[in-house]
C-alpha positions as CSV (number, residue, x, y, z in Angstrom):
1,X,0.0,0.0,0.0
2,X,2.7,2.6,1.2
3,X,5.0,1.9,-2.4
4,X,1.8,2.8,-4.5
5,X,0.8,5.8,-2.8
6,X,4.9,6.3,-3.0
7,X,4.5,5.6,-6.2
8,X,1.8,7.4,-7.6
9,X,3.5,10.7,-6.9
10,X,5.9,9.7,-9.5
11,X,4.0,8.3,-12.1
12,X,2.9,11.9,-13.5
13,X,6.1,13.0,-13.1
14,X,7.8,9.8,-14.7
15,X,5.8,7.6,-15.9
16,X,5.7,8.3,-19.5
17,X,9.6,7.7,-19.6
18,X,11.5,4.5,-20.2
19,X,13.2,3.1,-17.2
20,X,16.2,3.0,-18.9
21,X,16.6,6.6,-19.8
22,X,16.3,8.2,-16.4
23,X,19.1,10.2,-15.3
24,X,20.3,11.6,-11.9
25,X,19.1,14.9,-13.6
26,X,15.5,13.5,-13.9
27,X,15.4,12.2,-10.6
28,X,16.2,15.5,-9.2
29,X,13.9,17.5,-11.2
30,X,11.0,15.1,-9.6
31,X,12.5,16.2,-6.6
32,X,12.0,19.5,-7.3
33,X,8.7,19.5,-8.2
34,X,7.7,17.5,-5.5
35,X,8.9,20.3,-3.0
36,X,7.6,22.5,-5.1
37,X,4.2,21.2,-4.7
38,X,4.3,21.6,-0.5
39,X,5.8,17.4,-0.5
40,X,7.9,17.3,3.2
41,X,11.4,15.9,3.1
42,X,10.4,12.4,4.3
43,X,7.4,12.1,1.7
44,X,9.5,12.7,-1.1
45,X,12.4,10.5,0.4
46,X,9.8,7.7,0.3
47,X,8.9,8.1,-3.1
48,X,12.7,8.3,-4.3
49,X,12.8,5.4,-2.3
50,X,10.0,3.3,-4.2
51,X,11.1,4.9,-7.8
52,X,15.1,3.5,-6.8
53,X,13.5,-0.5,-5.9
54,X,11.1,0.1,-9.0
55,X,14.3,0.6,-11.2
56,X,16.1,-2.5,-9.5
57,X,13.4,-4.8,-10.7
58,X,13.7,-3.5,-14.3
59,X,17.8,-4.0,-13.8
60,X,18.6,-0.6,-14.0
61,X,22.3,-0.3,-13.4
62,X,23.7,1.9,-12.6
63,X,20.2,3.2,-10.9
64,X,20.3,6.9,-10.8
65,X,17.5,6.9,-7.6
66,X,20.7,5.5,-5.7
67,X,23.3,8.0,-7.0
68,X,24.1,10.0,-4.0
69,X,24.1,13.3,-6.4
70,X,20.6,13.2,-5.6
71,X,19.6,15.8,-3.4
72,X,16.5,15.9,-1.1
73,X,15.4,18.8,0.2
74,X,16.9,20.5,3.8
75,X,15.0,18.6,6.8
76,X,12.4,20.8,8.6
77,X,13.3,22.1,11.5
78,X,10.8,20.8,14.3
79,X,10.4,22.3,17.5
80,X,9.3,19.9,20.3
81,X,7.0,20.8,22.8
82,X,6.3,17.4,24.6
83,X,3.0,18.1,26.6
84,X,3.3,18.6,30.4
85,X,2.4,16.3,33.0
86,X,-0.7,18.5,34.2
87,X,-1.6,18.3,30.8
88,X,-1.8,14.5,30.1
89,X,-3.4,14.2,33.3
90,X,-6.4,16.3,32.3
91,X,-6.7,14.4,29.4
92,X,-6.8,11.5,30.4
93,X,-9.7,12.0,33.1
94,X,-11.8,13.6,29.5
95,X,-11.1,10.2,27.6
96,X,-13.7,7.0,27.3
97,X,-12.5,4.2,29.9
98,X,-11.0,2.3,26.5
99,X,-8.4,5.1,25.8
100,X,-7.4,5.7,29.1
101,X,-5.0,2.8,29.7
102,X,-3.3,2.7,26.3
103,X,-2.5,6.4,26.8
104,X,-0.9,5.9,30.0
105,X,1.1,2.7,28.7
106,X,2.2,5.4,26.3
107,X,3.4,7.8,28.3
108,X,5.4,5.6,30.7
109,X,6.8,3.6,27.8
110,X,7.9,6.0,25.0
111,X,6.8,3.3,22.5
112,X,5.3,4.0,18.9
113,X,1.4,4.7,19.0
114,X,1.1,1.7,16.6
115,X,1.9,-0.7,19.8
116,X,-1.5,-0.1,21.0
117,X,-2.0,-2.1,18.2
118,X,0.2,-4.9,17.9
119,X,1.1,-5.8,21.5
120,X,-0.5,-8.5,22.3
121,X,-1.8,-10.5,25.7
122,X,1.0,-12.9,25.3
123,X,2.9,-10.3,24.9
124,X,2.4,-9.2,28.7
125,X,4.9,-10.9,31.2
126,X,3.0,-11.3,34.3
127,X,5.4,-12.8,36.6
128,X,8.0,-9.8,35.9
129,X,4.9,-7.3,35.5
130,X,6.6,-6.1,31.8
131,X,5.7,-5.8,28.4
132,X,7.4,-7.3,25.3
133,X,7.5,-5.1,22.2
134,X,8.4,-7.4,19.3
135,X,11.2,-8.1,16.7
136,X,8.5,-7.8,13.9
137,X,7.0,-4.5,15.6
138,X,9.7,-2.0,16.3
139,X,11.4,-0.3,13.4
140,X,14.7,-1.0,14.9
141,X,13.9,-5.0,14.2
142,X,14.4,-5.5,18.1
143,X,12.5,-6.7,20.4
144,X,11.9,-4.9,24.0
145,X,11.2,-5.2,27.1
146,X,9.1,-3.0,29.0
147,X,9.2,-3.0,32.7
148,X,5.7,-1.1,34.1
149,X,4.9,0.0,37.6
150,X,3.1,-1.2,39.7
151,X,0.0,0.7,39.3
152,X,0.0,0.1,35.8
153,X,0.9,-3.6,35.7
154,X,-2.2,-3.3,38.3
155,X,-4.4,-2.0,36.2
156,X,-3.6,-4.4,32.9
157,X,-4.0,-7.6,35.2
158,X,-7.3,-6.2,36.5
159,X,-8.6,-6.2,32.5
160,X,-7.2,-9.7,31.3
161,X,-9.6,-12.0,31.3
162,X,-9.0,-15.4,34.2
163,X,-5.3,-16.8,32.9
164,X,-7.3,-20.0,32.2
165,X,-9.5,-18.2,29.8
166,X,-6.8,-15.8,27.9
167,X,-6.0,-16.2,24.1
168,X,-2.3,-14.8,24.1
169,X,-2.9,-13.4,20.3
170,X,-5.6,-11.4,21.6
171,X,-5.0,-7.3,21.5
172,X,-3.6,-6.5,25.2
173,X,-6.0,-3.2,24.3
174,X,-8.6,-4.4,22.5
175,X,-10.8,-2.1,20.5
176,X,-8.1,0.9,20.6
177,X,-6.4,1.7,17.2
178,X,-3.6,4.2,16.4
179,X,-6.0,6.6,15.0
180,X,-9.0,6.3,17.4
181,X,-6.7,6.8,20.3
182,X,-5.3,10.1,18.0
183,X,-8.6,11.5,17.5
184,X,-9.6,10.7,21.2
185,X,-6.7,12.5,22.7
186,X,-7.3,16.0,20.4
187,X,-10.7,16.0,21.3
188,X,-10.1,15.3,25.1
189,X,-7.2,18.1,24.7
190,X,-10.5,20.9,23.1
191,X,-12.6,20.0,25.8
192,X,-9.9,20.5,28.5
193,X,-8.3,23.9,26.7
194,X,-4.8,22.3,26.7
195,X,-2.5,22.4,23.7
196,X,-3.2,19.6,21.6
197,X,-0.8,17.0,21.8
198,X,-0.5,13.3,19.8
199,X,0.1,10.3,20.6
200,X,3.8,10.4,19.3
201,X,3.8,13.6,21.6
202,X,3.9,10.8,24.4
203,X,7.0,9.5,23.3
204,X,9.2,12.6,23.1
205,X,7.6,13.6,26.8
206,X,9.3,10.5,27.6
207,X,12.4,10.5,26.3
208,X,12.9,14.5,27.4
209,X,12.0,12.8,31.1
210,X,14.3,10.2,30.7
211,X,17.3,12.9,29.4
212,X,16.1,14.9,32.2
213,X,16.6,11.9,34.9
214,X,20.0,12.2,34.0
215,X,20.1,8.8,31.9
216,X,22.5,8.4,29.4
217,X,21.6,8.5,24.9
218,X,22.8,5.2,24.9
219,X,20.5,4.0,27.5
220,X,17.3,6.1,26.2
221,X,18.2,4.6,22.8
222,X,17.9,1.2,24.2
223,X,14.9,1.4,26.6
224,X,12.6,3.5,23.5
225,X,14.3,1.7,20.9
226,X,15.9,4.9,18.9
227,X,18.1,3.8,16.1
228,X,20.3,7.1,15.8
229,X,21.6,8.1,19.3
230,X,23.2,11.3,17.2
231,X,19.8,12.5,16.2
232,X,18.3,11.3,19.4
233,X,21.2,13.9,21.8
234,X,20.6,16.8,19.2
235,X,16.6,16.5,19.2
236,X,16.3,16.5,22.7
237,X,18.9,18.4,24.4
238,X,17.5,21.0,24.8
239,X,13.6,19.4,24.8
240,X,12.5,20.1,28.5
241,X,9.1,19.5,30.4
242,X,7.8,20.5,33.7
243,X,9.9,17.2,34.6
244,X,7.2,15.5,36.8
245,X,5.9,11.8,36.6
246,X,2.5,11.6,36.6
247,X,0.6,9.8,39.6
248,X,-0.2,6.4,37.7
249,X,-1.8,5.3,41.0
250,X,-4.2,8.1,40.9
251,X,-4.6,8.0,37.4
252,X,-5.4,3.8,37.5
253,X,-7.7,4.1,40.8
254,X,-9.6,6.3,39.3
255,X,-10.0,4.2,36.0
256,X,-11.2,1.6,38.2
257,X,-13.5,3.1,40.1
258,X,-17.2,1.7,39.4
C-alpha cells in the first residue's frame, strides 16, 4: 500500500519515460517538483525510495534513484513541545474508559502509537509485571522489554480475562487503534483547553524525562528503541518539560473506580 501511494507521486512525473533513460538529472527535477508542490522531506524521500526499488526490478544499473548526487530537500526544522504532566493528566480524566490505559502505557513507555496495536496478551509478562515489544513490531527489528509500575501492571491484570480463559494473540487493548486513540486525545485536549498534543507527543515527553533523569543516549536509545543516538542527543537536548511523573496510582484508581 505505502510503495503505491509512494509511487503514484511519480508516475505523473515519470511515468511516460523509459526506465532506462532516467538520469540523476530527472530524478532531481522530480524532486524538485515534489517540493515545489508543498511534499515534506520524508514524503519525497519515500517516493525516491519506491522509484530506486522500482528501477532495481527493471535491472537498471547503474540506478540513478541511488546516486548519492541526488539531493532531497533541507529537513524541517521541528520544534518539540512534549506536553506537560498536568496536561496529560487532564486528558486523560476527558477520555472514554478504553483510551485511558493505552494512553498511560504510552506515556510511561515512549513506544510507537502503533503498539497499541500490535502488542498482544501474550505479549504481557505477568510474573515480571513487563511488556514485550516485538522483533517484527519495532522499526529498529528489536525486540523490547518493558518493565511497568506497579500501578500500571495493576491495572492491565485487572482487565485480562482469568489466565485459564486468555487467548495470548488477543490485543492487550482491544478495541483501541492508532488513530482512534489520535482523534480521542485531540478531542479530550479541546474540551480541557490544553494544547493539543498526539500520541507520538507521548514518546518525546518520555524521552525528554528520561534525558532529564539524567540517563544516558545510549541508554534512552535502548529502553525507546531509537536507532540514531546522534539524532536522538541533538533533538532532545534542549527538549525540557515540567519534569514530573504523573501519579499512575491516581490515574489507575480512578480508572477503576465503578
Amino acid at each position: 500500500m505505502l510503495h503505491r501511494v509512494a509511487l503514484g507521486r511519480v508516475l505523473p512525473l515519470l511515468g511516460d519515460r523509459r526506465v532506462n533513460d532516467l538520469t540523476v538529472d530527472d530524478v532531481n527535477a522530480l524532486v524538485v517538483e515534489l517540493t515545489g508542490a508543498g511534499r515534506k522531506r520524508e514524503t519525497i524521500r519515500k517516493s525516491v525510495k519506491y522509484l530506486a526499488a522500482v528501477l532495481e526490478e527493471h535491472g537498471v544499473d547503474p540506478n540513478p534513484a541511488r546516486d548519492k548526487r541526488v539531493r532531497l530537500p533541507h529537513a524541517e526544522l521541528i520544534e518539540l513541545e512534549p506536553p506537560t504532566s498536568e496536561h496529560v493528566e487532564a486528558v486523560v480524566r476527558l477520555l472514554a474508559p478504553s483510551y485511558r490505559l493505552p494512553l498511560l502505557w504510552l506515556d510511561w513507555s515512549g513506544a510507537r502509537v502503533a503498539s497499541v496495536e500490535t502488542a498482544l496478551v501474550g505479549d504481557y509478562d505477568e510474573a515480571a509485571r513487563r511488556v514485550r515489544l516485538r522483533a517484527s513490531t519495532t522499526k529498529t527489528r528489536a525486540a523490547l522489554w518493558v518493565d511497568l509500575p506497579d500501578a500500571l501492571a495493576d491495572a492491565i491484570e485487572a482487565a485480562l480475562r482469568p489466565r485459564e480463559d486468555r487467548d495470548p494473540l488477543a490485543p492487550l487493548f482491544p478495541g483501541v487503534t492508532a488513530d482512534r486513540l489520535r482523534t480521542a486525545i485531540a478531542r479530550a485536549c479541546k474540551a480541557a483547553g490544553v494544547p493539543v498534543f498526539s500520541p507520538h507527543d507521548l514518546r518525546h515527553r518520555r524521552i525528554s524525562l528520561l534525558h532529564r533523569q539524567g540517563r544516558t543516549w545510549a541508554e534512552i536509545g535502548r529502553l525507546v528503541g531509537q536507532r540514531k543516538l546522534s539524532i536522538t542527543a541533538d533533538t532532545y537536548t534542549h527538549v525540557l518539560t515540567d519534569g514530573r511523573e504523573l501519579d499512575y496510582r491516581a490515574l489507575v484508581s480512578e480508572l477503576v473506580r465503578p
